[in-house]
C-alpha positions in Angstrom: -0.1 148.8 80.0 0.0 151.3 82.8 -0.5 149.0 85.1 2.2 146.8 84.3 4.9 149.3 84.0 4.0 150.6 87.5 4.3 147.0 88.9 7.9 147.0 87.3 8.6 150.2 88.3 7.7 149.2 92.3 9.6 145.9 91.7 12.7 147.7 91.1 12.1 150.5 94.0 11.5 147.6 96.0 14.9 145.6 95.3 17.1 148.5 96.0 16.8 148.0 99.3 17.7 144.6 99.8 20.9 143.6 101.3 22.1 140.3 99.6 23.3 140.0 95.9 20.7 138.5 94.0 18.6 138.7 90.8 15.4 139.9 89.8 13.1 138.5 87.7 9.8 139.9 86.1 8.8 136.9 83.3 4.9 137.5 81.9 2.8 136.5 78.9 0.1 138.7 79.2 1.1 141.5 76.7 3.6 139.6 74.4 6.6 137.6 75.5 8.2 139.3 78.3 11.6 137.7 80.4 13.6 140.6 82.4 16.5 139.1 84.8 18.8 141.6 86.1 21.4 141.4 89.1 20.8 143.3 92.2 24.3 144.6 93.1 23.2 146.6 96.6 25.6 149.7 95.1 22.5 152.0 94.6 24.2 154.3 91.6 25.1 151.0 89.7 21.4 149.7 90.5 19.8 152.8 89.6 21.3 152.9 86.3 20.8 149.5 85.7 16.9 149.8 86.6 17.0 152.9 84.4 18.0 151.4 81.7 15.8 148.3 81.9 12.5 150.4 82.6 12.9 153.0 79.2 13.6 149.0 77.0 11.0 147.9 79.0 8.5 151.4 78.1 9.5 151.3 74.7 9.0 147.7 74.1 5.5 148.2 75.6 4.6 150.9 73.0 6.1 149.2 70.1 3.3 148.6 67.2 3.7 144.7 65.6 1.7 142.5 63.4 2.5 139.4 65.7 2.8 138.9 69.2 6.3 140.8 70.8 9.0 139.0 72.9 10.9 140.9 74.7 14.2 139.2 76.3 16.6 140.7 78.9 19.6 138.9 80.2 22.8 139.7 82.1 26.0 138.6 83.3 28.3 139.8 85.9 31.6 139.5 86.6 33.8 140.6 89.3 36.9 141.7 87.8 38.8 142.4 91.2 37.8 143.5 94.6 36.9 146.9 93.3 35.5 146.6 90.0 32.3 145.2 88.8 31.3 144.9 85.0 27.5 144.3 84.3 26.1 143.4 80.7 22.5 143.7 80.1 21.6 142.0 76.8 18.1 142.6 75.3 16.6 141.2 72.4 13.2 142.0 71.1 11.8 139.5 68.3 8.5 140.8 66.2 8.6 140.5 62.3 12.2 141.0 62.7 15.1 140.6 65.6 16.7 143.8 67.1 19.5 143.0 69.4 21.3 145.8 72.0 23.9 145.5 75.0 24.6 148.0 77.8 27.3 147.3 79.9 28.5 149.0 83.2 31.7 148.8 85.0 31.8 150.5 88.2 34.8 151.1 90.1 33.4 150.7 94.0 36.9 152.1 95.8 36.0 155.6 93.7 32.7 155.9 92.9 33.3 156.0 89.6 31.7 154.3 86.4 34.9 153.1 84.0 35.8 153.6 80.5 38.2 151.8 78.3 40.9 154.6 79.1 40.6 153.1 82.9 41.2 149.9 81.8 43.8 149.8 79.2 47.0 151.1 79.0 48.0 150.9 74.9 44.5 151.9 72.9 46.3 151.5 70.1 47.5 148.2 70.5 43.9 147.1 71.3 43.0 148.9 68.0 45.4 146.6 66.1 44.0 143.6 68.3 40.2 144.5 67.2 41.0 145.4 63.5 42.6 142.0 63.9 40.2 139.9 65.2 37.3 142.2 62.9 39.3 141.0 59.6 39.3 137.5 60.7 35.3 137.2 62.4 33.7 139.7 59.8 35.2 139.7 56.1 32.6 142.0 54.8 34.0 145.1 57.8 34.5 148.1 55.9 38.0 149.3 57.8 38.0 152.4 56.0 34.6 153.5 57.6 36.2 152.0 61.0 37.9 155.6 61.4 36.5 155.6 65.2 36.6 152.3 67.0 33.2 152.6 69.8 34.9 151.5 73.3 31.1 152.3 74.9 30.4 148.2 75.2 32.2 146.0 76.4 32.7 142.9 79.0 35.4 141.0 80.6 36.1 137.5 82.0 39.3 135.3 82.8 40.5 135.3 79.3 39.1 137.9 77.0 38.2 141.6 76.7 34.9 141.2 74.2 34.3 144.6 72.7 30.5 144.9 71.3 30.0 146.7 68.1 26.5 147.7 65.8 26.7 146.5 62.4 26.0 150.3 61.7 29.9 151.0 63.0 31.3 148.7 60.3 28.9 148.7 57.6 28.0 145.0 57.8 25.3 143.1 57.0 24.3 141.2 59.8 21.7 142.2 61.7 23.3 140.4 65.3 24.9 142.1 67.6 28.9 142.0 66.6 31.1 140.7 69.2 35.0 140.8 69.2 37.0 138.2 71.5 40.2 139.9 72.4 42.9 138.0 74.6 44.2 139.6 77.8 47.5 138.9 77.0 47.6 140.5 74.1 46.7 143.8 76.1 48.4 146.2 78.5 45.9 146.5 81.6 45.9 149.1 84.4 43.9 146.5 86.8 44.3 143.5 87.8 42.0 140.5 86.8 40.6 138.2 88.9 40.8 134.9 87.4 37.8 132.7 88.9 38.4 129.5 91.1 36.4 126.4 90.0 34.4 125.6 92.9 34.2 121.6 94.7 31.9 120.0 93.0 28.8 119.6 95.6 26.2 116.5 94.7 24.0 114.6 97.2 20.7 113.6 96.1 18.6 111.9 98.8 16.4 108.9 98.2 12.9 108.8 99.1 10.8 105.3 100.6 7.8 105.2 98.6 5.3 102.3 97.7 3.8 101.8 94.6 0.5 102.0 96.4 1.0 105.5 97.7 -0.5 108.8 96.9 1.8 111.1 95.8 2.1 114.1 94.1 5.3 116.4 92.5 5.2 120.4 93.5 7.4 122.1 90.7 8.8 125.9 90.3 9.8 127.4 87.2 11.8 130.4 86.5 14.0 130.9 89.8 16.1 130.6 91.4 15.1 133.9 93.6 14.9 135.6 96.7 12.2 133.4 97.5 13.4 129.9 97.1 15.5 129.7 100.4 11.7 130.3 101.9 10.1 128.3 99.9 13.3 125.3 100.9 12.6 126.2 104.6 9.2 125.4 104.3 9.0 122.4 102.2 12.2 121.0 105.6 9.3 121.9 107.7 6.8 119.2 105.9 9.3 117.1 105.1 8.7 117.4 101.6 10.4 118.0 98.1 10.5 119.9 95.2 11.6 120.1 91.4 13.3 123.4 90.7 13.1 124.9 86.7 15.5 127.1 86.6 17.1 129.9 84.6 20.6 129.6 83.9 21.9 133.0 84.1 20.4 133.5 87.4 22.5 129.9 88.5 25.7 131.7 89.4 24.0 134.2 92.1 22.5 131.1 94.1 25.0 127.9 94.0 24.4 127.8 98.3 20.6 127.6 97.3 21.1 125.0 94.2 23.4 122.7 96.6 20.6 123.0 99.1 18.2 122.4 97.2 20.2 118.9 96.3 20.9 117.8 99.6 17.9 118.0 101.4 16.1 115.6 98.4 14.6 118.0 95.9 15.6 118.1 92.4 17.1 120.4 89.6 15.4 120.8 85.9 16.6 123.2 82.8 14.3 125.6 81.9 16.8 127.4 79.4 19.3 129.7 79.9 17.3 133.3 79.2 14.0 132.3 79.0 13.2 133.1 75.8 10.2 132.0 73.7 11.9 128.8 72.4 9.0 127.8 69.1 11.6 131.1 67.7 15.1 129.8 68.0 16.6 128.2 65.8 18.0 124.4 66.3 21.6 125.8 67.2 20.3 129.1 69.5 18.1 126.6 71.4 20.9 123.7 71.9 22.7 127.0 73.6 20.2 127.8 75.6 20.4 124.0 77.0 23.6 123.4 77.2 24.9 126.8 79.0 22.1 126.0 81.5 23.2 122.5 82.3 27.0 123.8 82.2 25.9 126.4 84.8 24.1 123.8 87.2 26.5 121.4 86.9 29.6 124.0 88.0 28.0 124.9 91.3 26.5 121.7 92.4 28.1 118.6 90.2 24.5 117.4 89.1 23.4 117.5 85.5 19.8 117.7 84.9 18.0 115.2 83.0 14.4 117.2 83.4 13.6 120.0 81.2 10.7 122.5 80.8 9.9 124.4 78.1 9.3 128.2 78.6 5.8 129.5 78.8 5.1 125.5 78.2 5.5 126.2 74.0 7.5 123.7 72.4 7.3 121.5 69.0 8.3 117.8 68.5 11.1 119.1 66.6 12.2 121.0 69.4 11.8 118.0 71.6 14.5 115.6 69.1 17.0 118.7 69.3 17.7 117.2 73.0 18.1 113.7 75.0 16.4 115.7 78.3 12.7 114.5 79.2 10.5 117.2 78.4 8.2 117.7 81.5 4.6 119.9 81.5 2.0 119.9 83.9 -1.7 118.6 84.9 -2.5 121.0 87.8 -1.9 125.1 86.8 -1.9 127.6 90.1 -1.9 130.2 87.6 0.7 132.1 90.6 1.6 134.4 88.1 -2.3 135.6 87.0 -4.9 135.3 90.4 -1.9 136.1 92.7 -3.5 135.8 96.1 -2.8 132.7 98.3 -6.6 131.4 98.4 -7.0 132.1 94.7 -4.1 129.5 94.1 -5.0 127.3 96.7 -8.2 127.1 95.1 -6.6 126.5 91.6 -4.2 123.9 92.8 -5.6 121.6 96.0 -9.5 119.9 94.6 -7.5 118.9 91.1 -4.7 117.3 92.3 -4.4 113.1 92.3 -2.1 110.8 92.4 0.5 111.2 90.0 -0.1 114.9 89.6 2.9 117.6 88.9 1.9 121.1 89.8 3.1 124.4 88.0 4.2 126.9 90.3 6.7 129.9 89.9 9.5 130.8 93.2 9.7 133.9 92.1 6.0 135.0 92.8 5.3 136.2 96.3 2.1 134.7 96.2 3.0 130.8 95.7 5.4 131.2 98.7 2.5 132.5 101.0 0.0 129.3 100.0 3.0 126.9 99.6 2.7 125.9 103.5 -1.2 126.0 104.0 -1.2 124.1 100.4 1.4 121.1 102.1 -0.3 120.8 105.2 -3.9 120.0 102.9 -2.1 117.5 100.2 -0.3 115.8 103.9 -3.4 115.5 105.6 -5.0 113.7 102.9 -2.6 111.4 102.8 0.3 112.6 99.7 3.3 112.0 99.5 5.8 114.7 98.2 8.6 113.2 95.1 10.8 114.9 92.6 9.4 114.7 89.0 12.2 111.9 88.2 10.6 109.6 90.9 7.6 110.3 89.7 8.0 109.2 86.1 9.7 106.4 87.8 6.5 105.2 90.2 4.5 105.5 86.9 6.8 103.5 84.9 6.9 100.8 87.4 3.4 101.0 88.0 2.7 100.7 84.7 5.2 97.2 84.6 2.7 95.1 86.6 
């Protein structure tokens, strides 16, 4: 356990002191269920809180005690509400015999230094009382308005349309056990900044055919849980070989990387789901999975104009159920590098090159170190004898045709 919370801690050290805006990921199985994806905003007092708040979920989590196996989920999103201001939200949910659900948010003001409150922000507090009493009456009939006596400004996010303040069910006597969220229009409010209101982007989609005989050897490379820091690396080497790739990816990292995802498209790799937070899908419910699905294929499809058709299940646990929930092609594995476990190039080489054959798809992760290091000495082996490199869809396609004569 020790162990583990020091390779976090280093992770987070590490990505201070990168220069581009990106996300980390730390996603493991081997103490409970455990997805963390953060942003890295390169404004160290934002990041350090940010990391500070994610490593005491992350200690706590790790000394909880539980009958059954923990899961522990982190999420973000971020928005930029003008030049100046950012506002983070880091949503965690940890599942055990029962669900416990908490938000932090940050919004950090970069022209002062300065970490906002709700008195920064909006002008009339007591018109956005009215607005929240409103909406509360309307969202939560069982609210107890006389215990409301002070509304809790601490949480809360914006976008394009709404100011969504985040309440506990403690702060209105309620009885449900989710986190309470309250939709509240900006015009209905008196703001002291101004809100940036995003700009849909082109839609960007080029997918590049391959020429490949029935008779050929070939073989599908897939990464799950990007996209990441790595996977411009791992694009640059799969353009050196000529080769392709199926990408999993998590759809609240999608937003940081649309130059990466419409790379990815035009120079003949593919894009698969592979949820939205990465959370242990056998739990969810029919409607909280069909979320995580369809805000991933809304988020790929708004930077890039392709809608995936692939998906994989996270930490490869699914049911049939699960499976007639969606019309996407569930897609597993044959050959396991096991990145995220042996974590040194020869080890995965090892794991990966004398079980592949023709037809295989291989498991890897972009946002392990280690696959990126083998990914090039593990191309030039599968070229020499003789593979050819497809997308998963044209594999399942070879096989199907294959199978028709």
């Amino acid at each position: 356990m020790k162990k583990l919370f020091l390779i976090l801690m280093i992770i987070f050290l590490v990505s201070g002191c990168t220069r581009d805006k990106r996300t980390e990921s730390y996603i493991s199985k081997d103490d409970g269920y455990v997805s963390i994806n953060y942003p890295i905003t390169n404004i160290n007092v934002l990041d350090d809180e940010i990391s500070s708040y994610i490593n005491k979920t992350y200690y706590n989590f790790k000394n909880m005690n539980s009958k059954e196996i923990p899961e522990l989920n982190i999420s973000y999103t971020y928005k930029e509400i003008n030049d100046d201001i950012i506002n983070v939200s880091l949503q965690t949910e940890i599942r055990t015999n029962r669900t416990i659900n908490k938000i932090k948010t940050f919004t950090y003001n970069k022209s002062n230094d300065k970490f906002l409150t709700m008195e920064d922000l909006v002008d009339d507090l007591e018109g956005l009382d009215f607005e929240i009493k409103k909406e509360l009456l309307e969202k939560y009939q069982d609210a107890d308005m006389d215990y409301l006596s002070n509304i809790s400004y601490d949480y809360f996010t914006i976008d394009d349309e709404n100011l969504t303040i985040y309440l506990n069910p403690a702060e209105i006597k309620s009885k449900h056990d989710n986190l309470i969220y309250l939709d509240i229009p900006l015009d209905s409010l008196k703001l002291l900044v101004d809100i940036n209101v995003s700009q849909k982007p082109d839609t960007y989609l080029s997918i590049k055919k391959k020429n490949v005989s029935l008779d050929d050897k070939v073989v599908a490379l897939t990464f799950d849980d990007g996209p990441s820091k790595n996977t411009d690396e791992i694009l640059d080497v799969l353009k050196k070989y000529k080769a392709c790739a199926t990408f999993f990816l998590i759809g609240n990292k999608v937003e940081f990387y649309g130059d990466v995802l419409r790379r990815m498209l035009d120079e003949g790799s593919e894009i698969g789901n592979h949820s939205y937070d990465h959370k242990l899908l056998t739990r969810l419910s029919k409607a909280e999975f069909q979320e995580e699905i369809s805000k991933t294929q809304e988020a790929i499809k708004k930077v890039t104009g392709f809608t995936p058709t692939l998906f994989r299940p996270t930490y490869g646990g699914y049911t049939n159920a699960l499976k007639s929930y969606t019309d996407l092609k569930f897609v597993l594995w044959d050959v396991d590098s096991r990145d995220w476990q042996v974590k040194t190039k020869n080890r995965i080489l090892n794991n990966v090159l004398p079980n592949v054959k023709s037809g295989s798809i291989v498991l890897m992760h972009d946002i392990k170190d280690y696959s990126l290091k083998a990914l090039e000495e593990m191309l030039e082996s599968l070229k020499d004898d003789g593979y050819k490199f497809v997308t998963v869809s044209e594999l399942l396609e070879l096989k199907k045709l294959r199978e028709s004569e």
